[in-house]
Structures are given as structure tokens and as C-alpha cells.
N, CA, C and O atoms as a DFTB+ gen file, in Angstrom:
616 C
 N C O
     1  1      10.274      -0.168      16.888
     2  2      10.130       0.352      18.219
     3  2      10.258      -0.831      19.176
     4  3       9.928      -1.954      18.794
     5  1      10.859      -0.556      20.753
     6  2      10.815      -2.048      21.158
     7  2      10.327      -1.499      22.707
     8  3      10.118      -0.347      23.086
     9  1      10.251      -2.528      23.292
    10  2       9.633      -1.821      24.871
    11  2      10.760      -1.019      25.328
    12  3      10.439      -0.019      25.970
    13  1      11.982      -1.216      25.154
    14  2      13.272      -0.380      26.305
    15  2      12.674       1.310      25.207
    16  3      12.677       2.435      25.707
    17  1      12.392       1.121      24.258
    18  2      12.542       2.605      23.407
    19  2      11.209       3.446      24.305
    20  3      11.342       4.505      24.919
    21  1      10.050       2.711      24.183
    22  2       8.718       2.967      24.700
    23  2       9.071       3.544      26.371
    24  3       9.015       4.758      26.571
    25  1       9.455       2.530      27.603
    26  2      10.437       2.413      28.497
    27  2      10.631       3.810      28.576
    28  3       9.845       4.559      29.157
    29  1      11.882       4.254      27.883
    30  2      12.557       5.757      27.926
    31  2      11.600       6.681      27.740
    32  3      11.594       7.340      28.780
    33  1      10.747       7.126      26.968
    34  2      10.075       7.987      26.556
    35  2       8.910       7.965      27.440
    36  3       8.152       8.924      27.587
    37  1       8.773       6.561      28.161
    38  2       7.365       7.251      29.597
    39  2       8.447       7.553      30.809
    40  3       8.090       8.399      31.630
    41  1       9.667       6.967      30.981
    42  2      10.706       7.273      31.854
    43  2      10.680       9.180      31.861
    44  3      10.489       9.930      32.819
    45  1      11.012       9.591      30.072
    46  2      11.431      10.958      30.325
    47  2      10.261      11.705      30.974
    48  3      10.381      12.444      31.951
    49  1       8.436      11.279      29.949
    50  2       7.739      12.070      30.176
    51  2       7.291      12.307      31.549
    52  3       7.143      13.381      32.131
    53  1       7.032      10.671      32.114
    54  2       6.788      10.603      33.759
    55  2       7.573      11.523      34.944
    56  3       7.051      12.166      35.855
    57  1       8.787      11.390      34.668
    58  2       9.920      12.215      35.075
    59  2       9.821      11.141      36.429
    60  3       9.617      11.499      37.589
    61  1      10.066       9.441      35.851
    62  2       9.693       8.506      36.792
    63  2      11.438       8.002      36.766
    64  3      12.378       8.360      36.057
    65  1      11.305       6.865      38.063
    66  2      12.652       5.974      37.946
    67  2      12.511       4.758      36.595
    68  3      11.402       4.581      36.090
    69  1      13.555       4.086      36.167
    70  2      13.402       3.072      34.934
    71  2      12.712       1.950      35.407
    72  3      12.086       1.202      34.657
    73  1      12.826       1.754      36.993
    74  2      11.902       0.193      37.095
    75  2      10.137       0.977      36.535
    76  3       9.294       0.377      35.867
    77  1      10.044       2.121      36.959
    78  2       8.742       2.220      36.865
    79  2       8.096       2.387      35.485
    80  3       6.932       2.111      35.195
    81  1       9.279       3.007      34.487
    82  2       8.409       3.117      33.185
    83  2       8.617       1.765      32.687
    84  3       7.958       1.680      31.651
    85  1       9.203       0.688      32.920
    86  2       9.662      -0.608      32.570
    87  2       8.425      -1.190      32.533
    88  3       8.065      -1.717      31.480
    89  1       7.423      -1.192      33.873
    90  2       6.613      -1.570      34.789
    91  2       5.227      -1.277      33.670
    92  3       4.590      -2.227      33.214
    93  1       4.892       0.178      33.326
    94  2       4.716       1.010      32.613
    95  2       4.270       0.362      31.117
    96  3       3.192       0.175      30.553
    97  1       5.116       0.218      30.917
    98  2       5.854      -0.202      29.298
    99  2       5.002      -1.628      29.253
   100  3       4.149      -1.686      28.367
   101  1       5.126      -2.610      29.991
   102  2       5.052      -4.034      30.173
   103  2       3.015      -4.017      30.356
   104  3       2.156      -4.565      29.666
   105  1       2.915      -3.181      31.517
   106  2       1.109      -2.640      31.539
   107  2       0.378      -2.584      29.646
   108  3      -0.416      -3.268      29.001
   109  1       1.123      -1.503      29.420
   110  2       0.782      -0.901      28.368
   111  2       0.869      -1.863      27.189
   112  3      -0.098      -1.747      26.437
   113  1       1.784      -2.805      26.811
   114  2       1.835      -3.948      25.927
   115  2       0.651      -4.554      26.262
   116  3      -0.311      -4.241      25.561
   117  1       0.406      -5.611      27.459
   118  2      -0.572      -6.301      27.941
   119  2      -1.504      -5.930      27.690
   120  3      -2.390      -6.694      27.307
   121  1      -1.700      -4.556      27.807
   122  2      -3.369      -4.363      27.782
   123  2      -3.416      -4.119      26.273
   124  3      -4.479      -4.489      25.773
   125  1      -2.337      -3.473      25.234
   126  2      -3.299      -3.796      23.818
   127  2      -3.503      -5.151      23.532
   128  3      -4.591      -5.461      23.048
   129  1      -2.345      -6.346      23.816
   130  2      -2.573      -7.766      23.589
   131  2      -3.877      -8.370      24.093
   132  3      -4.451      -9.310      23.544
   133  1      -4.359      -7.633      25.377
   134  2      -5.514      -8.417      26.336
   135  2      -6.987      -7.754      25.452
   136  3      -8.060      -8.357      25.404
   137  1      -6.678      -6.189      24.701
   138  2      -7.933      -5.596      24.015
   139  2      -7.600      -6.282      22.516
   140  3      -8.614      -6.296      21.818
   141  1      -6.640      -6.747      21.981
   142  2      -6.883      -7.383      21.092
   143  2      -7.667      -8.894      21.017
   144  3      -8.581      -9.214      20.257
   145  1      -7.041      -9.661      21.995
   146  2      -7.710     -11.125      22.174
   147  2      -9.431     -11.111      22.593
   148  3     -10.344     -11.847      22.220
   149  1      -9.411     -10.013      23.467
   150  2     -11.267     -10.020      23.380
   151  2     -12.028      -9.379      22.538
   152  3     -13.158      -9.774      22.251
   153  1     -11.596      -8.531      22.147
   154  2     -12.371      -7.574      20.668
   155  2     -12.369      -7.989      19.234
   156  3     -13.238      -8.053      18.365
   157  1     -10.599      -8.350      19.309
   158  2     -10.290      -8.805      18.017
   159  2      -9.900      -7.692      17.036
   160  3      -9.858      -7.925      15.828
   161  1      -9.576      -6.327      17.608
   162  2      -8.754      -4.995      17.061
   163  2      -8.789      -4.007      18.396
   164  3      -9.464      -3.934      19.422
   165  1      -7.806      -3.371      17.868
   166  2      -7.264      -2.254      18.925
   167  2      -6.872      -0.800      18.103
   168  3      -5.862      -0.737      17.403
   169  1      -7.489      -0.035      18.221
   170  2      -7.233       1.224      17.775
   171  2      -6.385       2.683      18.202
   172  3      -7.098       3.284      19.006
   173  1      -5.540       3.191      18.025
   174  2      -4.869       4.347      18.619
   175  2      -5.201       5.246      17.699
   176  3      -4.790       4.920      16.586
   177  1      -5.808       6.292      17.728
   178  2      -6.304       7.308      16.974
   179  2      -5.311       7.868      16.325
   180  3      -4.293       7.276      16.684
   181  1      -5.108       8.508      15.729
   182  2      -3.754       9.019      15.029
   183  2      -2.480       8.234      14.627
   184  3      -1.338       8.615      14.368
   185  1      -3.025       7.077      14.660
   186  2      -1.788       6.028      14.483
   187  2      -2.309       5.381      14.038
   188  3      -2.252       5.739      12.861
   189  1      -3.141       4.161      14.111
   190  2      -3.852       3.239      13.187
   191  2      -4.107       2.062      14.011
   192  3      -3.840       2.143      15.210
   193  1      -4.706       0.707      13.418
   194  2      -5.285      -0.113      14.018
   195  2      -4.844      -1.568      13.424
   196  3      -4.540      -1.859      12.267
   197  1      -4.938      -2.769      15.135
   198  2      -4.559      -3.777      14.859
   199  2      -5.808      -4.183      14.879
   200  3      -6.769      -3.745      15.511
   201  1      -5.693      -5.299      13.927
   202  2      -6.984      -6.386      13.985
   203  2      -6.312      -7.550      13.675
   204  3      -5.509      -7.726      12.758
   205  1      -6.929      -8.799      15.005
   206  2      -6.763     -10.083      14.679
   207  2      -7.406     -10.717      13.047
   208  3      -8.450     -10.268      12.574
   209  1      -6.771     -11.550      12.509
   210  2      -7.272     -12.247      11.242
   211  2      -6.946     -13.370      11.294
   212  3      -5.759     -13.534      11.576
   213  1      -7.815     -14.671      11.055
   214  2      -7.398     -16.140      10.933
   215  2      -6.893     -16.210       9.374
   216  3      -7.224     -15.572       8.374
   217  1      -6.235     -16.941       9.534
   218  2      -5.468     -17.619       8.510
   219  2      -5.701     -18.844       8.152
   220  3      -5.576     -19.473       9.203
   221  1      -6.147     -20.098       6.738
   222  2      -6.382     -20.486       6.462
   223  2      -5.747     -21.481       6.167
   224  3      -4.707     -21.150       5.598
   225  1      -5.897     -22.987       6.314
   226  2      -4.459     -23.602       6.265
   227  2      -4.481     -23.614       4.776
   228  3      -5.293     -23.076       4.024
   229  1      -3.138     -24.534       4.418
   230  2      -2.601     -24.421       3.153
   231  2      -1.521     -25.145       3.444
   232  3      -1.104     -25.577       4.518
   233  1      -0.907     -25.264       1.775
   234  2       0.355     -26.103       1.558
   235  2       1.320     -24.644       1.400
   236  3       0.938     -23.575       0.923
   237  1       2.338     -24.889       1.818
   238  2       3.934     -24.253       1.681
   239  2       4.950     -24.838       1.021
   240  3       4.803     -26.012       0.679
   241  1       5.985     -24.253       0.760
   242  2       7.140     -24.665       0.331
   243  2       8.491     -24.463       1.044
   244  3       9.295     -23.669       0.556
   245  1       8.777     -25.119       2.141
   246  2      10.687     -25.367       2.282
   247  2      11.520     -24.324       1.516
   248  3      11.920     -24.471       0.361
   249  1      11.658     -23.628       2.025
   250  2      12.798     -22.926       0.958
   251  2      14.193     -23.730       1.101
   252  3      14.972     -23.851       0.156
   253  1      14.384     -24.175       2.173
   254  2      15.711     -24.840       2.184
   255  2      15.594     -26.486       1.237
   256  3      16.096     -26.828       0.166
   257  1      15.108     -26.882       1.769
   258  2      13.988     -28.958       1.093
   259  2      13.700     -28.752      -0.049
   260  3      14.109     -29.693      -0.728
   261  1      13.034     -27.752      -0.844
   262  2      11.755     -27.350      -1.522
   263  2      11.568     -28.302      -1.338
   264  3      12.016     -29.102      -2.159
   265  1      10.705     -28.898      -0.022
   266  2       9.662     -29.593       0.112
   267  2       8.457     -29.430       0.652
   268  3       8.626     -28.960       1.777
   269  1       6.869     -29.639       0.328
   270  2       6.165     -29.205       0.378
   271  2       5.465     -29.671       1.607
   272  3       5.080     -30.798       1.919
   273  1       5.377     -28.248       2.380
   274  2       4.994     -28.586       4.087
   275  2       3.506     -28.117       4.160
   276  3       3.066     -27.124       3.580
   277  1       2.673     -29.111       5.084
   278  2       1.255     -28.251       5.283
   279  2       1.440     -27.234       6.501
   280  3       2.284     -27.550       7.340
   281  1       0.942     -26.393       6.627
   282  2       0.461     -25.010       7.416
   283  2      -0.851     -25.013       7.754
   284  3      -1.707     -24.603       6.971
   285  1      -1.143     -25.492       8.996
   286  2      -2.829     -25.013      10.165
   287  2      -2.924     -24.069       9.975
   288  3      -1.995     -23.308       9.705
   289  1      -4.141     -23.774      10.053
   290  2      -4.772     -22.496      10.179
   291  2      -4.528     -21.822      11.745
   292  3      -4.531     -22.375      12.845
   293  1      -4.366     -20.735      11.453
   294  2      -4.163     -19.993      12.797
   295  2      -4.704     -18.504      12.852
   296  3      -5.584     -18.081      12.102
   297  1      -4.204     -17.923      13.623
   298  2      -4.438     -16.198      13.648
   299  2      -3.403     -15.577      13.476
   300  3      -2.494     -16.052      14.157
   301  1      -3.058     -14.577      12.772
   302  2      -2.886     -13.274      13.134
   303  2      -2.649     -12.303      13.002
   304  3      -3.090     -12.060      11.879
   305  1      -2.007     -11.029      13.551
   306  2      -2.469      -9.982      13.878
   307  2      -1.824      -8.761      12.406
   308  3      -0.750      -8.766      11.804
   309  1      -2.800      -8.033      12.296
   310  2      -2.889      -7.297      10.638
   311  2      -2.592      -5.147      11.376
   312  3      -3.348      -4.471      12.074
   313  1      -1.648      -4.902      10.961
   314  2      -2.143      -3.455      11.197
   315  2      -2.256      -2.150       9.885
   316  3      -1.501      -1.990       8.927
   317  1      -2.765      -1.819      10.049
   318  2      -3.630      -0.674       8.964
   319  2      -3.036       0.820       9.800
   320  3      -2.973       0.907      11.026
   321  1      -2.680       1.802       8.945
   322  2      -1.655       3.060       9.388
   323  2      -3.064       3.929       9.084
   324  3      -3.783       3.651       8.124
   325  1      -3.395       5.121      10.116
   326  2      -4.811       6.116      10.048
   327  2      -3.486       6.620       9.259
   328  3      -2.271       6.452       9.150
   329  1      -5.095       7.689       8.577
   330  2      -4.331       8.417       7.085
   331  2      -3.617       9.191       7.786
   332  3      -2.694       9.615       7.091
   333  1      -3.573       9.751       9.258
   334  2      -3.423      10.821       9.815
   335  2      -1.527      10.035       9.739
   336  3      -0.593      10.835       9.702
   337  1      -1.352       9.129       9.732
   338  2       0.549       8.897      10.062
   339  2       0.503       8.415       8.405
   340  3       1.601       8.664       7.906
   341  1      -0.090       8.029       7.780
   342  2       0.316       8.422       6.429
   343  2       0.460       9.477       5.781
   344  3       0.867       9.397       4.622
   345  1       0.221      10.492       6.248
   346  2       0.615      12.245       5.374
   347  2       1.516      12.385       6.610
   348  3       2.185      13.384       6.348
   349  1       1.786      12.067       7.453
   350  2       3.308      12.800       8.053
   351  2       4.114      11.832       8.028
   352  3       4.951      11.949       8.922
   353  1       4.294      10.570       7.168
   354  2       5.211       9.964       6.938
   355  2       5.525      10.028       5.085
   356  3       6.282       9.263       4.486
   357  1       4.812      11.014       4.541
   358  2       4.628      10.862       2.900
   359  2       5.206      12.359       3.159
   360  3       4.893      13.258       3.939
   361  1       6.300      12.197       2.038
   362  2       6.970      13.990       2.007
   363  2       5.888      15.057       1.788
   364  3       4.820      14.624       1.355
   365  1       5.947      15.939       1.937
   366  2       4.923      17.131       1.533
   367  2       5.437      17.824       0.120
   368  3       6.397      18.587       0.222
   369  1       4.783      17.582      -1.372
   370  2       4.808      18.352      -2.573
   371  2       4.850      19.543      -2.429
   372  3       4.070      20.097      -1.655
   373  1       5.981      20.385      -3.301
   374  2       5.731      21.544      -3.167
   375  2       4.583      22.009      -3.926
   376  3       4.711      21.483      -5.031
   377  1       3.480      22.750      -3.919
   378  2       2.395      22.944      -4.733
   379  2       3.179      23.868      -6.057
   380  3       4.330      24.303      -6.065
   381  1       2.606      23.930      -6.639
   382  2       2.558      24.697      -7.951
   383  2       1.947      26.477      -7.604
   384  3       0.890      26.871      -7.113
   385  1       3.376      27.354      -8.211
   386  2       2.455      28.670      -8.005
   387  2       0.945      28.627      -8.867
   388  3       0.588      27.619      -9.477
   389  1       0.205      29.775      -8.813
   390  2      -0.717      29.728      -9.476
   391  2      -0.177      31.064     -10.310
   392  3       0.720      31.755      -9.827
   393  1      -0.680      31.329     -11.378
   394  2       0.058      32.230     -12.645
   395  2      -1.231      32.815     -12.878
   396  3      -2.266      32.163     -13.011
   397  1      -1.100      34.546     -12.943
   398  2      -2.341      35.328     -13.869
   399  2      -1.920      36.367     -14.768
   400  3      -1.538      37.464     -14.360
   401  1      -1.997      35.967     -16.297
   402  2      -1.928      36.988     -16.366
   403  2      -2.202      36.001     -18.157
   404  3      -2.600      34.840     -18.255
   405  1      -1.945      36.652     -18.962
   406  2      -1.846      35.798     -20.287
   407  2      -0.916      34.756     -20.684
   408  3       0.282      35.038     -20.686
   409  1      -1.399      33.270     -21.114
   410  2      -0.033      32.294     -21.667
   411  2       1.103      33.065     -22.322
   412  3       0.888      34.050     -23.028
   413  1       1.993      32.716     -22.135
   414  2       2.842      33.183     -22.941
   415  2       3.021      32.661     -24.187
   416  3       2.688      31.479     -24.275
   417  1       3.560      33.313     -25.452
   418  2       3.522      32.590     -26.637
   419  2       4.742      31.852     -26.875
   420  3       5.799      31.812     -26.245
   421  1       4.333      31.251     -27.979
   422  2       5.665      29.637     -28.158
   423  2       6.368      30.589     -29.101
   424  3       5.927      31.343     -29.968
   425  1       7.800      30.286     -28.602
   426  2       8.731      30.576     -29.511
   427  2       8.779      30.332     -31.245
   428  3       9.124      29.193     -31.560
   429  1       8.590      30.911     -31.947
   430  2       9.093      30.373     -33.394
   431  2      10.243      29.632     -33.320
   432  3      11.065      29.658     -32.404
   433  1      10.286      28.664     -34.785
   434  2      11.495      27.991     -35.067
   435  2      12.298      29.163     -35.755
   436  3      11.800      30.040     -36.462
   437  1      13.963      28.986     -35.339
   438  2      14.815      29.933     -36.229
   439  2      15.354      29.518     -37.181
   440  3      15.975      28.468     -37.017
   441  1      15.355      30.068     -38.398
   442  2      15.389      29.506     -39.316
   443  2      17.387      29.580     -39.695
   444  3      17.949      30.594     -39.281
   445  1      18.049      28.778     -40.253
   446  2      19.253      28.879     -39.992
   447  2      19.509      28.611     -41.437
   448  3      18.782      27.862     -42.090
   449  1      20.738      29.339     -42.025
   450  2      21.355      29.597     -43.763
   451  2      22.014      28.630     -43.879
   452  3      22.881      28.314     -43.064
   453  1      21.637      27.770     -45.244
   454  2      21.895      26.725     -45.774
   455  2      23.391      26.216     -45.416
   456  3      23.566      25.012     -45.226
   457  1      24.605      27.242     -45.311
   458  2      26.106      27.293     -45.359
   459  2      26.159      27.043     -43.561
   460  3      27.144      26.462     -43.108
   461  1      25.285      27.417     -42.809
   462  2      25.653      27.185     -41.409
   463  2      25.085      26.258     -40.775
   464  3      25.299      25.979     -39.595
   465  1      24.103      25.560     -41.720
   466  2      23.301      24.148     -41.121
   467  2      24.245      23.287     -41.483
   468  3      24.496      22.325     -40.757
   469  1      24.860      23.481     -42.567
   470  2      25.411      22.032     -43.148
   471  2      27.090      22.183     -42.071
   472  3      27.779      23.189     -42.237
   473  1      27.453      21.299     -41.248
   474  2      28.621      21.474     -40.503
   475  2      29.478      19.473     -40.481
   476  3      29.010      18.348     -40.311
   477  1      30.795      20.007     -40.745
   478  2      31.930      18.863     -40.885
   479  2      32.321      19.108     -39.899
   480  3      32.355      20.272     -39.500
   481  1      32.782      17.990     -39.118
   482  2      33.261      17.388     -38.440
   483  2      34.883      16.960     -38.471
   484  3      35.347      16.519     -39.523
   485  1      35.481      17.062     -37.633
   486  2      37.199      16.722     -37.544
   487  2      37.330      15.704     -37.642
   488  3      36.732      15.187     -36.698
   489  1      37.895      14.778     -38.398
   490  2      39.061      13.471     -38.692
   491  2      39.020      13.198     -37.039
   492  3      39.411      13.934     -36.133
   493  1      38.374      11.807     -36.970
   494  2      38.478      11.160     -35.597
   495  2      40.354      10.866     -35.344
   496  3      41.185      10.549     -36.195
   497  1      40.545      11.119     -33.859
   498  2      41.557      11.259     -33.187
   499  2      42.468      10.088     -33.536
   500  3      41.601       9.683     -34.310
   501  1      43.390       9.218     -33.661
   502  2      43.784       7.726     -33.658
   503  2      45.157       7.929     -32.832
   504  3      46.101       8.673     -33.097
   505  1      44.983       7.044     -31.755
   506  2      46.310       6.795     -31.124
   507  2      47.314       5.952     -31.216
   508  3      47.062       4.754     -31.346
   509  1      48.535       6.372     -31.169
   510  2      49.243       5.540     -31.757
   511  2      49.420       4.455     -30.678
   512  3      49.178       4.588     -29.478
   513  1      49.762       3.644     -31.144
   514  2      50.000       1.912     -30.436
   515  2      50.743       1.712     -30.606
   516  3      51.103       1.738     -31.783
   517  1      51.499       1.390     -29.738
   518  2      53.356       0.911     -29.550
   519  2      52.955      -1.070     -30.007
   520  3      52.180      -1.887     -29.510
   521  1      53.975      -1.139     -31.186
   522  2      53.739      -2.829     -31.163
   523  2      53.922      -4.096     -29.715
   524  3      54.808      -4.030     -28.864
   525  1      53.017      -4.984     -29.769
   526  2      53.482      -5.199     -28.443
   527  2      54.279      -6.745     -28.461
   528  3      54.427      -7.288     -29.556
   529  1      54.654      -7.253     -27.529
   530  2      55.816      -8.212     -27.454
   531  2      56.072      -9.145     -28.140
   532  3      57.122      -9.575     -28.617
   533  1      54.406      -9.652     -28.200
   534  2      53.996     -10.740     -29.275
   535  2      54.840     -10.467     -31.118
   536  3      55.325     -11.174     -32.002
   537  1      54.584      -9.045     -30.865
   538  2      55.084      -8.959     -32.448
   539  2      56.783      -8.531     -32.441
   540  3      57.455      -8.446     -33.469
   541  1      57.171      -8.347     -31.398
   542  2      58.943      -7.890     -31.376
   543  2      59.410      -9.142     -31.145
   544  3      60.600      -9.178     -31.458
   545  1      58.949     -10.369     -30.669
   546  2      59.784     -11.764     -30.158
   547  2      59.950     -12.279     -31.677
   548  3      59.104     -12.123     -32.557
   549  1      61.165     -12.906     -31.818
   550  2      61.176     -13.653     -32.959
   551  2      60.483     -14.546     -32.978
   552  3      59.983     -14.818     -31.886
   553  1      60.052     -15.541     -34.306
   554  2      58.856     -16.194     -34.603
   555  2      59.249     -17.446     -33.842
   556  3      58.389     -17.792     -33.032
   557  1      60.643     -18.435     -33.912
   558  2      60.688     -19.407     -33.135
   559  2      61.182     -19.554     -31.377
   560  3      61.333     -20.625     -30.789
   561  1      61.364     -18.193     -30.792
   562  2      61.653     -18.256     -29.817
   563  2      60.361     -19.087     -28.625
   564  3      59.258     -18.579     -28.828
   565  1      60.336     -19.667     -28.037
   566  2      59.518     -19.945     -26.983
   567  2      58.904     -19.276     -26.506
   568  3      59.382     -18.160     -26.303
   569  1      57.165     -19.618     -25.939
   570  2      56.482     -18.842     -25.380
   571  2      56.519     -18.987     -24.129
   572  3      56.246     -20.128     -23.755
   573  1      56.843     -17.974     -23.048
   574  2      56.509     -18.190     -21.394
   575  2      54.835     -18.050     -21.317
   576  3      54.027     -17.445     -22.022
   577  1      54.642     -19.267     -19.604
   578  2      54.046     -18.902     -19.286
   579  2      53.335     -18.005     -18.501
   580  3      53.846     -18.225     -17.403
   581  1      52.687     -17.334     -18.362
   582  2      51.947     -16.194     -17.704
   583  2      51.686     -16.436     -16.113
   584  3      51.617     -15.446     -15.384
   585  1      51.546     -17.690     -15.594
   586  2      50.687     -17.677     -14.465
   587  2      52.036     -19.159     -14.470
   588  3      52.558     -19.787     -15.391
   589  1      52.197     -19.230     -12.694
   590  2      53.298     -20.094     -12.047
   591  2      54.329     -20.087     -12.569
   592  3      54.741     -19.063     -13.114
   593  1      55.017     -21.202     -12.548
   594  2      56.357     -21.514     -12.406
   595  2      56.706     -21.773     -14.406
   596  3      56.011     -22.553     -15.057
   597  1      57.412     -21.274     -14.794
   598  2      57.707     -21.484     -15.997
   599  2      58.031     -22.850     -16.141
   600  3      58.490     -23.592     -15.271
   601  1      57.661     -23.210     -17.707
   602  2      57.976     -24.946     -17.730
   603  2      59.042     -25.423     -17.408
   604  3      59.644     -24.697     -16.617
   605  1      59.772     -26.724     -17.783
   606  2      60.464     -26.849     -17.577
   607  2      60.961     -27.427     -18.969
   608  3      60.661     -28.617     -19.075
   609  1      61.650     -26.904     -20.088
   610  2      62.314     -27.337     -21.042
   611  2      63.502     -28.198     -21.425
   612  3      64.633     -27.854     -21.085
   613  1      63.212     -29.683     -22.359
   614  2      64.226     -30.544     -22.302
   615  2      64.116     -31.713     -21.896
   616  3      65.099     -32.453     -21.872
């Protein structure tokens, strides 16, 4: 989501001009950034919640160097989704009918006559193969090469 998206959608609902939902848009950032820095989380009900978190320094790794860089400790910001946008972002299962009446019973095995279990199979297919050049060239003629300029013989 970015502010111009946010922007449009108080533009449509306001039924305002674009400087004003811009205006709007820019308010509305600030003030979760300004309720995050003094509280240290910000909550939207049906959507979920940011909370500031410090971070601990540590050693890293360069992915480009692999060389090993230290990292200060710093802050920041963690968000957690209310269950309420996790079930309308998780498909909905179709449930299972519910069934009354008696299991049904398991099929028996069928039993099949000795002459119709036992089954042969057809002589696998074989295609014929045309001999290929290697074997039609006479044995001392010269071999070309395949790739550039043929040698140069002599």
C-alpha cells in the first residue's frame, strides 16, 4: 500500500480535491508514526498492531565481502495481523456434509478364475533404425569436422 493508494481512497470517500486527501494521507501517516514513538504500538482494530522493538547489537555478515560487520543496536518497528484480517485473508474450507443414516459396508474382494488372472503381454514394439553415416562411410575415408571451418588437408 503506499500513500498515493491511501490518497485515492480518502480522495474517493471524502468526495474531496487530491491536494486535500494528499494533505489527509500525510496527517494520517504522522500521527500513527507520532502514536508509535510515544506509546511504543499503535493499534487499528480489525487490522492489527505495530509495536516498536529494540534490537540488539551483533555481528553480521557482508554478503557481497563476506566480511564480518558489527550492527548497533537500534529499534524497530514489528507488526502482528488481528485474527480478524487473518480469516479474510485465509481461503474459507468447504466444510464437510454431515451424513445420517448407517455406514455403508466395504465392498468384498472379487474373486477372479485362475485362466483370467494369469494375463501375457505383447512382444515389446522395436523400431527399426536406419544405419547411420558413421557405418555407410568407408573405413579409410576422412572424418569432417562438425563445428567451423573444415581442416585443412596436406
Amino acid at each position: 500500500m503506499s500513500k498515493a493508494f491511501i490518497a485515492a481512497v480518502l480522495q474517493d470517500s471524502m468526495d474531496s480535491t487530491g491536494v486535500a486527501a494528499n494533505k489527509a494521507a500525510e496527517d494520517l501517516i504522522e500521527a500513527i508514526i507520532t502514536q508509535i514513538e510515544e506509546t511504543g504500538s499503535f493499534t487499528l482494530p480489525s487490522f492489527g498492531t505495530f509495536t516498536l522493538r529494540e534490537t540488539s547489537a551483533r555481528k553480521a555478515l557482508n554478503p557481497r565481502t563476506q566480511e564480518e560487520v558489527w550492527v548497533e543496536a537500534g529499534r524497530t518497528v514489528r507488526f502482528k495481523a488481528s485474527p480478524v484480517l487473518k480469516e479474510r485473508m485465509t481461503p474459507a474450507k468447504p466444510k464437510a456434509k454431515a451424513t445420517r443414516g448407517p455406514a455403508k459396508k466395504k465392498a468384498e474382494p472379487v474373486k477372479v478364475a485362475a485362466s483370467a488372472a494369469k494375463k501375457t503381454s505383447a512382444p515389446a514394439k522395436t523400431r527399426a533404425t536406419r544405419p547411420t553415416k558413421a557405418a555407410e562411410a568407408p573405413q579409410d575415408a576422412p572424418v569432417k569436422a562438425r563445428r567451423g571451418r573444415p581442416k585443412k588437408q596436406g
